[in-house]
N, C-alpha and C positions, 0 to 999 in steps of 0.2 A: 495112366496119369494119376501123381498123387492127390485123394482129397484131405484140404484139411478143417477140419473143425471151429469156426468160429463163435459159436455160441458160447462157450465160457467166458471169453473175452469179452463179447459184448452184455451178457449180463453183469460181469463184475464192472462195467464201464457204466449199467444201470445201477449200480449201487452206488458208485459213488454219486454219481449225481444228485441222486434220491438224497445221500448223504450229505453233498453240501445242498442241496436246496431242503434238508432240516435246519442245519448249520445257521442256510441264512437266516431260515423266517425262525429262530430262536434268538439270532444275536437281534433279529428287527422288533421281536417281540420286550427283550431285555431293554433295546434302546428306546420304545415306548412308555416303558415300567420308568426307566429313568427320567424320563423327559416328562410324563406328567409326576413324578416324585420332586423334579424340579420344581415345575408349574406349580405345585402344592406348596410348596416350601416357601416362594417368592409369592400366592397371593398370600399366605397366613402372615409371611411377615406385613405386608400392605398393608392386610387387616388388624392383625394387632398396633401398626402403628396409628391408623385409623381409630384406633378405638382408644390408643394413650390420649391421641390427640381431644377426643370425644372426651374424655375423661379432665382431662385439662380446661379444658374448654365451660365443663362442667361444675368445675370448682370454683373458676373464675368466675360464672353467674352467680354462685350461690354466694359468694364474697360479698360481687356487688347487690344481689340482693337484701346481705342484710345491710350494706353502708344504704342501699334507696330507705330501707325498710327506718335505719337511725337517722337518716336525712330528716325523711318523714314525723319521725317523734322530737327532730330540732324543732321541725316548721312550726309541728301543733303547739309545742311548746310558747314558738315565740309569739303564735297567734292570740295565745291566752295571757301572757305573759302583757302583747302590746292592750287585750281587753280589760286587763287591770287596769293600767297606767289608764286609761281612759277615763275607767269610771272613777278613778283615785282623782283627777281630773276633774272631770264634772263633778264631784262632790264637793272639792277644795272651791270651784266656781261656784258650785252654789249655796255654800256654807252660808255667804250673808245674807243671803234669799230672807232668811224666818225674821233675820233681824228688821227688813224692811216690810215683811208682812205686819209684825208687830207695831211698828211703829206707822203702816198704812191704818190699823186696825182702831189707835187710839184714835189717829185724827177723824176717822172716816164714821164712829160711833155716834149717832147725832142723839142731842140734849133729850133728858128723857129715857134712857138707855143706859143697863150698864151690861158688861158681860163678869162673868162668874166662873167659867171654864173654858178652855180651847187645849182640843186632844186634835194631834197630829198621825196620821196612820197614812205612811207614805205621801203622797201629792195632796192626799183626803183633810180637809178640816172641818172641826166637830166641834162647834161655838155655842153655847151655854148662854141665858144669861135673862137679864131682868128688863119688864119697859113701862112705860105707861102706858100702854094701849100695841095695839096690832098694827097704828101707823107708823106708828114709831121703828116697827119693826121691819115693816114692809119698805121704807126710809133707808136702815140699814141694809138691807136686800139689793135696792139700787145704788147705793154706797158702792157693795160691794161689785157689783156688776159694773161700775164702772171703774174701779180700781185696777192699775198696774200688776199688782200682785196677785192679787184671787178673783176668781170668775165662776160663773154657774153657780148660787146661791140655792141652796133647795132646803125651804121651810118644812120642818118633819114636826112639830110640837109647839102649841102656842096653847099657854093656858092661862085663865084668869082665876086668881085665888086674891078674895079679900078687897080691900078698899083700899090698900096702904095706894104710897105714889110709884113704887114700882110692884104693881100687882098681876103682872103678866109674867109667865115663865115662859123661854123659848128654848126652842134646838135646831139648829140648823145646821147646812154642812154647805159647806164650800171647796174650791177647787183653788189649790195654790198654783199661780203660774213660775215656771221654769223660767227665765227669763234667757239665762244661758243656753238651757235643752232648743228652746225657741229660734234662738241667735243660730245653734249648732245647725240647726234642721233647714231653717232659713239660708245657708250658706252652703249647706250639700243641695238643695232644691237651684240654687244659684248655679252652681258649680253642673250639674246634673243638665241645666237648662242650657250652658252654656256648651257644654259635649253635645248636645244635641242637635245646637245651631251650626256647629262646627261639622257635624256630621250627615245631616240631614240635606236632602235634595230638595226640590219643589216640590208641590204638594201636587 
C-alpha cells in the first residue's frame, strides 16, 4: 500500500495562516494608527475652535473693559462736574450774606462804640475797633450773639490807652452764619428724617 507524505502540505498550510494572521493584525494595527490619527485631528480642531472662541471671547471683555473703564471717567466726571454747579450755587446764594452782615453790624454797634477794621477769613470774622469802656464792648458781644447773621463772639484784645472818649482798643472774632448752608443742612436733616420714618419699624 502506497504512503503518502503529508507534511509539506500541511506546513505550507501553516504558513499561510501565520501569514494571514500577520496580514490581519498589521491591517488592525494600521487601522488603529488611523483612527486615533482621526481622533487627533477632530479633538485639535475642537480645541483650536475652542480656543478662537476663548480668544474672542477675550477681546470682547477687554472692549468692554475699557467702555466700563470710560463709563467710569464719565461718572467721576459728572460727579465733579454736578460739585461745581453746587458750590457755584451756594456762593451765588450766599453772595448777599456780607451785605446783611454789614448792615446787621451798623445797627447792632451800640452808642459809645465804633469799629475800625473787619477782616473776613472764610466764615471767620476779625472786628477791630474803638469803645468807651469794656461795657460797651461786652454790649457789642451780646449784640452779636443775638444776631441773625454772626454768632460765637470771642473777645481776644481789649485795651485801654489815654482818657480820650473812645479809649479802649478791641479785637474780637466772630462767626458769620450761612443762612442758606443752614436752610441746605435743615432740609437734607428733613428729607433724611423723613426716609427714615418711611423706612423704619417700631422700636
Amino acid at each position: 500500500m502506497p504512503r503518502i507524505n503529508l507534511l509539506p502540505w500541511r506546513e505550507e498550510q501553516r504558513k499561510e495562516r501565520k501569514q494571514a494572521f500577520l496580514v490581519s493584525i498589521g491591517g488592525a494595527a494600521v487601522a488603529a494608527l488611523a483612527t486615533a490619527f482621526a481622533f487627533n485631528l477632530y479633538f485639535n480642531s475642537l480645541i483650536g475652535a475652542q480656543q478662537a472662541r476663548n480668544d474672542r471671547l477675550n477681546a470682547e471683555i477687554a472692549t468692554l473693559d475699557k467702555q466700563i473703564a470710560r463709563i467710569n471717567d464719565l461718572e467721576q466726571q459728572k460727579q465733579q462736574f454736578i460739585a461745581r454747579m453746587e458750590i457755584i450755587e451756594r456762593l451765588q446764594g450766599s453772595r448777599p450774606e456780607i451785605v446783611h452782615v454789614f448792615d446787621d453790624l451798623a445797627r447792632i454797634v451800640p452808642e459809645g462804640a465804633q469799629l475800625t477794621a473787619l477782616t473776613q477769613t472764610g466764615a471767620r470774622l476779625k472786628i477791630e475797633g474803638l469803645a468807651q469802656s469794656s461795657t460797651r464792648v461786652s454790649t457789642f458781644m451780646r449784640n452779636i450773639d443775638e444776631s441773625k447773621w454772626m454768632r460765637k463772639p470771642e473777645l481776644e484784645v481789649i485795651e485801654t490807652k489815654g482818657k480820650a472818649p473812645l479809649g479802649s482798643n478791641f479785637v474780637l472774632f466772630a462767626e458769620q452764619v450761612s443762612v442758606v448752608a443752614e436752610e441746605a443742612a435743615k432740609e437734607a436733616g428733613t428729607k433724611g428724617g423723613t426716609r427714615t420714618a418711611a423706612t423704619g419699624g417700631s422700636p
